[in-house]
N, C-alpha and C positions, 0 to 999 in steps of 0.2 A: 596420248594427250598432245594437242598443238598450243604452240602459246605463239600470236601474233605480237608484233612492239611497235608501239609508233613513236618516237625518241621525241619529245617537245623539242624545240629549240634552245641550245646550251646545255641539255641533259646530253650525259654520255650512258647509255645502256647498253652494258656488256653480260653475254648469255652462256653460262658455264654449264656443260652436261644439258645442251636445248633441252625444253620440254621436263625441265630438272627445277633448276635454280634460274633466277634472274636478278641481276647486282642493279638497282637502283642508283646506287653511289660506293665508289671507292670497287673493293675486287675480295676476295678470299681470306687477302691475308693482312688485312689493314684494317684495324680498327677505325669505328665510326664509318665503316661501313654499312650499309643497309641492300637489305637486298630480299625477293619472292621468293621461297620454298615451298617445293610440291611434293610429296612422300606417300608414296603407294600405298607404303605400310598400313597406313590409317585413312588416308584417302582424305587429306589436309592441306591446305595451303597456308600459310605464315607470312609473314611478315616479320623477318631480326634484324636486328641490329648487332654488330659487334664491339663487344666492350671486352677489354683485358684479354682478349685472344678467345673468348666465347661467345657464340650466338645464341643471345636472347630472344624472345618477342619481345616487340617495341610497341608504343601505343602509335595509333594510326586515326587522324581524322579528329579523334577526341581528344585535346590539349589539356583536359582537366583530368585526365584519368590515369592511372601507373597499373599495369599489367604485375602482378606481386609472384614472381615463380621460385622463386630463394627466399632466404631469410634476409641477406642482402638489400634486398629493395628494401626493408621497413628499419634498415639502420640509417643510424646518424642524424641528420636534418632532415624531416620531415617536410612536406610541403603542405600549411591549413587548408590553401585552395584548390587541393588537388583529391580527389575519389584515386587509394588505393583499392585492385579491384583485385583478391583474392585468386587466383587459378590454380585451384586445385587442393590439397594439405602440404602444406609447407611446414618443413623438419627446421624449429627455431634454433635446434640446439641451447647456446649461450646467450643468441644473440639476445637484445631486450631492447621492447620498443620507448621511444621517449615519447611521450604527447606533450606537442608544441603549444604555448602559450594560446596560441591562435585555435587549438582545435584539431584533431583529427578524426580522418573518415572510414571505414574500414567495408568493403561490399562485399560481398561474395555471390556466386553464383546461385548455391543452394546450402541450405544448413548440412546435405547429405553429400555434397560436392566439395565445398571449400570448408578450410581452418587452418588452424596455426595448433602447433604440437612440440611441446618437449618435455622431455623426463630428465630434465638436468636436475640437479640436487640442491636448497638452498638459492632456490630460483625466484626471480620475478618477470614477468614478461613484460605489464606497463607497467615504465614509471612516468614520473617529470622530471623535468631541467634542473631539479637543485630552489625554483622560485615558485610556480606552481604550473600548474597544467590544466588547459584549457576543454573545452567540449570533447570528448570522446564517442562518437557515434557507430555502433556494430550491427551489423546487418549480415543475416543471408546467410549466416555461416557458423562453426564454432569454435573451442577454443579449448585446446585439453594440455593442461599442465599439472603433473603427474609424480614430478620428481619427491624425494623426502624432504620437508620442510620451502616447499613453492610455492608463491600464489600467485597469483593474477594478476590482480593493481595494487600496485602502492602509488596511491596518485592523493593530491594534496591542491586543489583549486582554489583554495587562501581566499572564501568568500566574492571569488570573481562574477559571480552570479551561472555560473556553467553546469551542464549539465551529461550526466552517465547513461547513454539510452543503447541497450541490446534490444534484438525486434527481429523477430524468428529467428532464433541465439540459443544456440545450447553449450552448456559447463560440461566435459566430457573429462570423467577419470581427473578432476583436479582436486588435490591435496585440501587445498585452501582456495578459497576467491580473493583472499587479501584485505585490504582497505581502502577504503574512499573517504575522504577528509574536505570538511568545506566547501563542497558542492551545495549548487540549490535546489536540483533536482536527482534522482533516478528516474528511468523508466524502463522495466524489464516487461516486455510482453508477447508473445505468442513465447512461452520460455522453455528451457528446463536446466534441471543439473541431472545426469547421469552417472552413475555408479562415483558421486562427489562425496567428501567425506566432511568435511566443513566449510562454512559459507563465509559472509562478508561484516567485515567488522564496520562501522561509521562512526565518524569521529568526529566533532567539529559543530560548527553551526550549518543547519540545513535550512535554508528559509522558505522552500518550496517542498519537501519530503519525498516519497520515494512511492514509486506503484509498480506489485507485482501483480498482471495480469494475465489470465489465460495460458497459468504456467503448472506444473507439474515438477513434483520432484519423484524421480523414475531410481530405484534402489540397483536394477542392473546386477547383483551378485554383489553388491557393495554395500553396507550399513551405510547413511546416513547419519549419524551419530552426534553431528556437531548444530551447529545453530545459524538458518539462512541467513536473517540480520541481528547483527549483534549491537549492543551500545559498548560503544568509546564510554570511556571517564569523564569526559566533558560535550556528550554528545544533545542538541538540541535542534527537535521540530518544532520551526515555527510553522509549517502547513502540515499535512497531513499525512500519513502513514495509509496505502490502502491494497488491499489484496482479495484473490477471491483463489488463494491458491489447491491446489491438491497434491494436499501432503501424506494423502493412506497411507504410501511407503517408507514416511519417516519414521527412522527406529526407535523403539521404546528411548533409547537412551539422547533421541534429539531432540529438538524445540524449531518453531520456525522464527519464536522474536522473543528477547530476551529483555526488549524494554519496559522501561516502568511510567508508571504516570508523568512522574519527574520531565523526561524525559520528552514531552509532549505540551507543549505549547498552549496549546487552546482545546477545549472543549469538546468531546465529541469527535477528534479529528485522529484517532486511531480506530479504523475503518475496514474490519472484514466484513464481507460480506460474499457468503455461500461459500467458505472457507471449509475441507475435508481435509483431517487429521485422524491419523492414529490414534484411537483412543487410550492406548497404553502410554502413551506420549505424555507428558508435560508441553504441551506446544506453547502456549505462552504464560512461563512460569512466574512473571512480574507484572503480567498486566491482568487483573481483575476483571471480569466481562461486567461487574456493578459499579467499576469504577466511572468517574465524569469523564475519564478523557476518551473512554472507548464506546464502540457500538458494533457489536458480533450481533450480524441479523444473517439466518437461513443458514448457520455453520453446522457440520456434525463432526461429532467426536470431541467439542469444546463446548464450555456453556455460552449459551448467548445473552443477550445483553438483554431487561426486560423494565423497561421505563417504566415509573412508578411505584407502586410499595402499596401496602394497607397500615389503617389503625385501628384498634380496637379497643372499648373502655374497660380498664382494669381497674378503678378506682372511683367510686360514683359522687357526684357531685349537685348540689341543688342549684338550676339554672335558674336565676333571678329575674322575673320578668315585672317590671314596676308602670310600664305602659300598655294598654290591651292595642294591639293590631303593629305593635313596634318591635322588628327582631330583634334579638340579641343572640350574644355568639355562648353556643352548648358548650357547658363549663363538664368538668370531667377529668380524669386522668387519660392519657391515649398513651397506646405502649404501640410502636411502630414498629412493623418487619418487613425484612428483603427490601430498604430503599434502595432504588436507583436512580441516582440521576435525580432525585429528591431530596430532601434533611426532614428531620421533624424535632427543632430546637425549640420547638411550644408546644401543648399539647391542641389537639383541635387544628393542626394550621401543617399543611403537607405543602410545604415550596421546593419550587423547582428551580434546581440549581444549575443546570444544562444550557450551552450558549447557542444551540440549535430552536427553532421553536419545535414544540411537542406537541400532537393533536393528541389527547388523549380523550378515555372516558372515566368516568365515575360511579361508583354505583356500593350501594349498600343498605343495609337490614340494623333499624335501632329503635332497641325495646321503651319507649317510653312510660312515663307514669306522672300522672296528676291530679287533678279535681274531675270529681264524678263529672261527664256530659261536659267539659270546656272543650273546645274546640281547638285544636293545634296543626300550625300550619311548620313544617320544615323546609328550609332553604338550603341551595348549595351556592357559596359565594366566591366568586372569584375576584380575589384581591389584582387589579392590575396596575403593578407595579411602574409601570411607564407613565400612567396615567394620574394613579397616586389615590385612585378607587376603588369602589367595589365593583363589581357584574355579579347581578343575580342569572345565574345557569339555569335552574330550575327548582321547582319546587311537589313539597309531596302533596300538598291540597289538603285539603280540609279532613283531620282525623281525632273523633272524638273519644275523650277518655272515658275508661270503665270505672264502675265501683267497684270498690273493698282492695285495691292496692294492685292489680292484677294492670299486666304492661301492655304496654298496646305497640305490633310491630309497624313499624313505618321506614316505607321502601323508600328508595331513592335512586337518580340516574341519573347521568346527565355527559353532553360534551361538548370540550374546549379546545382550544390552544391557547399553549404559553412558553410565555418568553424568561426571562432569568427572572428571580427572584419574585416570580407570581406565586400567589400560592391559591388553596382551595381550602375552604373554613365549610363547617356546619353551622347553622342558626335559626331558632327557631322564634317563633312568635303565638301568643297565642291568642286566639281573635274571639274568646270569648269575656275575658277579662284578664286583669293584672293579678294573676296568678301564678305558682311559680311550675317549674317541671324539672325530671330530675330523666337523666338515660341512663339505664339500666346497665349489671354487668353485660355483657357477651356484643356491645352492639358493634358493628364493622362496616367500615368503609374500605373500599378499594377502589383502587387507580392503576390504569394499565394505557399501553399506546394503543390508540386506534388499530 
């Protein structure tokens, strides 16, 4: 190898073992030195610098960047404006990183390249300053804390509006993930935990919520056993919970989310979608797939979530009609099943309680009975709520009664959207005169989403 030097003006460049080393500044044995290595070995060149009587690599050209090759580099004072860039796994031991008010950066090279590792005991890797801790951003790399009684974060963002984002990030061999408190987002995506034994607890007020995407939990010879997000005792989503994780390999004895409606802010905004669990699992033991705050669409191994419900008349009633060609609303008992995302606190009147709008449809079979030859027309009406009206949807047309008592079926269909507290009534009229009509036992309505 030849190495040419051309010395700027005011540089001194001194050349030890030519074609070896070359000292930028300072010499061998003085700190704050820097200086070019060249090494056969691997057929590398470098760039170090000398600090406390060891040569490190130094960042070069990139001012915003810290080369991370100890555990060292990620102690004490961190710098917000600076990309620490992972080189390689780094053995944390005791060490424990602080996240600066400001925020910190974390890169690595590759998830199969760079991380951070320690099997210390009663450990935590981040925390905060004692006030809280800002943005934490993980890339590229992963993170295995492994010790008895370790976890990850114990970090505490006191509502600063900051947020938790891993993005091709894997949990490897950790104990625990820890805690995250008073952040307003998560974002976990291209993910995984590996041979992990329990996940992350939240605590706090979250005003923006948490999304696990495009992740996987990989069992590795390790039960999963414990529960990915957990709720704090005073834990609260004001935005939304959403995931479309693959939990096959979680053990009968884990869960992926241990939240309950409670816990969930608004409406409809606990959000799996195409979510694969262990069906031996309990995966989410608090949260109801027919509760309002959730919506499990395309999940297996869990129920999913199935907007609307039927009624059926269990108690017959004579519908009073006192004008010919004027609806009035089918009187009746109705016994309702499997609402979702629905109520049926009157009979005849299925509202929808959901703060999403709903396209749904409607549709159903009900046995009438009345005067030989009158004529009866059924309507489906949609009460809108916004508006403080009705909408007729559709109607069954024109169907006339038999003699001697015998019921006459009349179909029905129809679709909508609605919004909260709309509902959808039956009502009939009948357009041959003010006569009365009664619906028969067994007759049903059903409503389903689009």
């Amino acid at each position: 190898m030849t190495v040419q030097i051309q010395r700027p003006p005011g540089v001194n460049v001194g050349v030890n073992n030519p074609g070896t080393i070359v000292y930028i500044k300072g010499s061998e044995l003085v700190d704050g030195s820097i200086r070019i290595i060249y090494t056969s070995g691997d057929d590398l060149t470098r760039i170090e610098k000398r600090t406390s009587g060891i040569w490190n690599i130094t960042r070069f050209n990139l001012e915003r960047q810290v080369i991370v090759q100890q555990a060292s580099d990620l102690s004490g004072v961190l710098d917000s404006g600076t990309a620490y860039l992972i080189d390689g796994v780094i053995d944390m031991g005791s060490t424990q990183i602080t996240v600066p008010q400001g925020g910190l950066t974390l890169v690595g090279l590759d998830l199969s390249i760079s991380g951070l590792s320690t099997s210390e005991s009663s450990h935590t890797l981040f925390i905060d300053d004692g006030v809280f801790s800002g943005d934490l951003f993980l890339r590229n790399m992963f993170v295995e804390v492994s010790g008895s009684g370790s976890k990850v974060f114990d970090l505490d963002n006191d509502e600063n509006l900051g947020a938790v984002e891993c993005s091709s990030f894997n949990f490897v061999r950790c104990t625990s993930l820890g805690i995250l408190s008073n952040y307003r987002q998560g974002l976990w995506d291209e993910f995984a935990t590996i041979a992990c034994v329990d996940g992350l607890l939240m605590e706090g007020n979250w005003s923006g919520g948490f999304a696990i995407l495009t992740a996987i939990i990989v069992s590795a010879g390790t039960a999963f056993t414990g529960t990915l997000l957990k709720k704090g005792t005073a834990l609260v989503i004001a935005g939304s919970i959403r995931s479309d994780l693959n939990a096959l390999q979680l053990d009968a004895a884990g869960s992926v989310c241990d939240f309950e409606p409670a816990n969930i802010t608004n409406d409809s905004e606990f959000l799996m979608n195409g979510v694969r669990v262990n069906p031996a699992s309990a995966a989410f033991p608090n949260m109801p797939a027919s509760s309002v705050k959730a919506n499990f669409t395309n999940c297996v191994g869990t129920p999913n979530t199935h907007i609307g419900g039927q009624w059926s008349i269990t108690s017959t009633a004579l519908t009073t009609i006192s004008t010919i060609n004027t609806p009035v609303k089918l009187a009746g008992t109705t016994t309702y099943v499997d609402l979702q995302h629905f109520t049926g606190a009157a009979n005849n009147a299925l509202t929808y309680i959901g703060a999403d709008t709903a396209a749904v449809v409607i549709s159903g079979v009900l046995p009438l009975t009345g005067t030989n030859n009158d004529v009866i027309n059924v309507k489906i009406r949609h009460w809108d709520n916004s508006a403080s009206a009705y909408v007729e949807i559709s109607q069954s047309g024109g169907v006339t009664m038999n003699a001697g008592g015998r019921a006459e079926g009349v179909s029905l269909e129809g679709i909508l959207n609605m919004d909260t507290d709309d509902r959808i009534e039956i009502w009939v009229e009948n357009q041959s005169g003010s006569r009365n009509v009664t619906a028969d036992l067994g007759g049903l309505i059903h409503l389903s989403r689009r």
